[in-house]
C-alpha positions in Angstrom: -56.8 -54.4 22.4 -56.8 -51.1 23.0 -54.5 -50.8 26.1 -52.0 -53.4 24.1 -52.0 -50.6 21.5 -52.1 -47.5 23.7 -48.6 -49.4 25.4 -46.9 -49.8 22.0 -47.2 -45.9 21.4 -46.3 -45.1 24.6 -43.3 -47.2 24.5 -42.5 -46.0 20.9 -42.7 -42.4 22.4 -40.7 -43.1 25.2 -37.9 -44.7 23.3 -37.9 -41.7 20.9 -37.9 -39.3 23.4 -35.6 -41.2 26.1 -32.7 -42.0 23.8 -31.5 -38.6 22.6 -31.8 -36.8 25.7 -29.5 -39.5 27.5 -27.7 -39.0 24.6 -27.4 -35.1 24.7 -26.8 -35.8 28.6 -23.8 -38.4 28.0 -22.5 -36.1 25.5 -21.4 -33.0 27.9 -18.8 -32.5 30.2 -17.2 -30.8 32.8 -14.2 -30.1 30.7 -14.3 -26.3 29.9 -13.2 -25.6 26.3 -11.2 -22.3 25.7 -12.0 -20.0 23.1 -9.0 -19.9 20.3 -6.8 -17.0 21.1 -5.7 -15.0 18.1 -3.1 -12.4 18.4 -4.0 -8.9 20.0 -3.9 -6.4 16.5 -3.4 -2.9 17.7 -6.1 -0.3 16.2 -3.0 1.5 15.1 -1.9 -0.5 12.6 -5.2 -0.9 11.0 -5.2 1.7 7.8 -8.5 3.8 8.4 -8.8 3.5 4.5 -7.9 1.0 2.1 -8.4 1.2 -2.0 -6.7 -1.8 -4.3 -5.8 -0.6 -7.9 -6.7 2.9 -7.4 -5.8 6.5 -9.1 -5.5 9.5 -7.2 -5.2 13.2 -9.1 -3.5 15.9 -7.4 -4.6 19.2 -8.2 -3.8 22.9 -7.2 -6.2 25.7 -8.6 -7.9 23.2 -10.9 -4.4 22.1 -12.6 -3.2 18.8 -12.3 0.1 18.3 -10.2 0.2 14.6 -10.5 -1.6 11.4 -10.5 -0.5 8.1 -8.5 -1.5 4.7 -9.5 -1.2 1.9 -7.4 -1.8 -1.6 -6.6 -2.8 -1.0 -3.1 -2.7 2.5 -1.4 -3.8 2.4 2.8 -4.6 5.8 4.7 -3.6 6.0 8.5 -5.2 9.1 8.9 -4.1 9.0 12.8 -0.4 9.5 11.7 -0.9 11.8 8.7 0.4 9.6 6.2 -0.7 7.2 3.7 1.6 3.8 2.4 1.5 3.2 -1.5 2.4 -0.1 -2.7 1.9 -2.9 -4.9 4.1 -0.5 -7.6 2.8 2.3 -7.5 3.4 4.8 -10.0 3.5 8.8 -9.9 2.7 10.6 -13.3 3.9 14.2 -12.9 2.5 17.7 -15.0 4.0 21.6 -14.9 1.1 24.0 -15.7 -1.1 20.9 -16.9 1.7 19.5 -19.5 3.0 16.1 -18.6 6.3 16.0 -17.9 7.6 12.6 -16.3 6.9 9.3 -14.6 8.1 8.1 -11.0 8.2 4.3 -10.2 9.0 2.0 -7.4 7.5 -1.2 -5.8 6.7 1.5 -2.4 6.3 4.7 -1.2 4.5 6.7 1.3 2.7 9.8 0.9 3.0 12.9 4.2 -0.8 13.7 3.9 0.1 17.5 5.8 2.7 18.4 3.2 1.6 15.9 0.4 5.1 15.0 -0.2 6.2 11.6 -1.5 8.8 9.1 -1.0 9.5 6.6 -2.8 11.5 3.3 -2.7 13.1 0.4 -3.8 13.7 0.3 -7.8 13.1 3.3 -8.2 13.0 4.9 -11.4 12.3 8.0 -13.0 11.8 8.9 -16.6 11.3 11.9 -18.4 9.2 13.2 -21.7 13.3 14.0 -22.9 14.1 10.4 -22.2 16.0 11.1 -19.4 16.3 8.5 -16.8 17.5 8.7 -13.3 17.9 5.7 -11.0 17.9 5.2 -7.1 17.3 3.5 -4.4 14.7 6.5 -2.4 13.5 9.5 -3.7 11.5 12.3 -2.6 9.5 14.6 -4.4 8.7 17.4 -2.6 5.4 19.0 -3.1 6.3 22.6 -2.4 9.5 23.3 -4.7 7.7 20.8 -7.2 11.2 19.4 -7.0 12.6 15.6 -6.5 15.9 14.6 -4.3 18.4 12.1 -3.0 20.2 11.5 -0.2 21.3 8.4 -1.1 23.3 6.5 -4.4 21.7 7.8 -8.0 22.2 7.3 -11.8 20.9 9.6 -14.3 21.4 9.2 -17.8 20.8 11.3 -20.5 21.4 11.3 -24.4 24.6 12.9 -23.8 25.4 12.0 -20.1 25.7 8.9 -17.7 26.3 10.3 -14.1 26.6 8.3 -10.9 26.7 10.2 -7.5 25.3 10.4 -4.0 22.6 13.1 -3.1 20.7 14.2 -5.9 18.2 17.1 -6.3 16.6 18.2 -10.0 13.1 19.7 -11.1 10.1 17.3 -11.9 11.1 16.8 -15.3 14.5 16.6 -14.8 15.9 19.1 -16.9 17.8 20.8 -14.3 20.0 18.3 -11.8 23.0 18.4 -9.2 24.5 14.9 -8.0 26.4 16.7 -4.9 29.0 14.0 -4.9 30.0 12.0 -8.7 31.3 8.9 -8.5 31.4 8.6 -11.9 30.3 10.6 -15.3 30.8 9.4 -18.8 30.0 11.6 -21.6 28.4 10.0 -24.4 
């Protein structure tokens, strides 16, 4: 009885054994399988800092110049610049005072000079209600000052001025267009 009970197991253990190593056997191949090839991303065009919804103040001698908001702001620190988008917004002061707001859906900001461009629907409003339209602009850290190469419309409450190349202070009190294309005084 014993050896009629001893053969059972045995046979049990064989079976249990037996089965899922012929199994695992059957189941490989000699076909090789490749790896899935994905598309070579150069380290260049990988920012070396990234932020989403972020605020950045910049100061000189403890005053605030200006403070940009945006949706999505990436550093490539390799290149010296840094790409603003996802509408970013540029709030700008003179000695600490606020005086007018920069918008567009891009922009980039030169990190040696800390200038910044701007562009596409790009608008500009000052604390006078003064409100230029283009289609770039630059504002240009070391005069403080913001300019145009391209098409422009300011409007004042006495003024509405279309032109190519542009240049006026922060706040946009003092402006040339270079070449108007079309002024109507209100």
């Amino acid at each position: 009885m014993f050896n009629r009970r001893a053969g059972k197991i045995i046979g049990i253990i064989y079976c249990a054994l037996f089965i899922p190593i012929c199994l695992l056997l059957n189941s490989c191949s000699s076909d090789k399988v490749e790896p899935v090839k994905n598309d070579v991303i150069s380290s260049d065009s990988i920012p070396s800092q990234e932020s989403l919804n972020s605020t950045v103040t910049f100061s000189d001698s403890g005053k605030v110049k200006a403070v940009l908001k945006a949706g999505r702001i990436r550093v490539y620190s390799k290149f010296n610049y840094t790409l603003i988008d996802e509408n970013p917004s540029v709030d700008f002061y003179k000695a600490g005072v606020y005086s007018s707001t920069l918008t567009g859906k891009r922009g980039k900001i030169y990190d040696l000079t800390r200038d910044v461009e701007v562009i596409d629907s790009v608008k500009m409003v000052s604390t006078d209600s003064t409100v230029l339209n283009a289609d770039k602009l630059y504002w240009v850290n070391k005069t403080q000052k913001v300019k145009s190469d391209g098409f422009v419309h300011i409007q004042t409450k006495t003024e509405d001025i279309r032109g190519t190349g542009f240049e006026a202070d922060q706040s946009l009190k003092n402006y040339k267009i270079y070449k108007v294309s079309g002024q109507v005084e209100k």
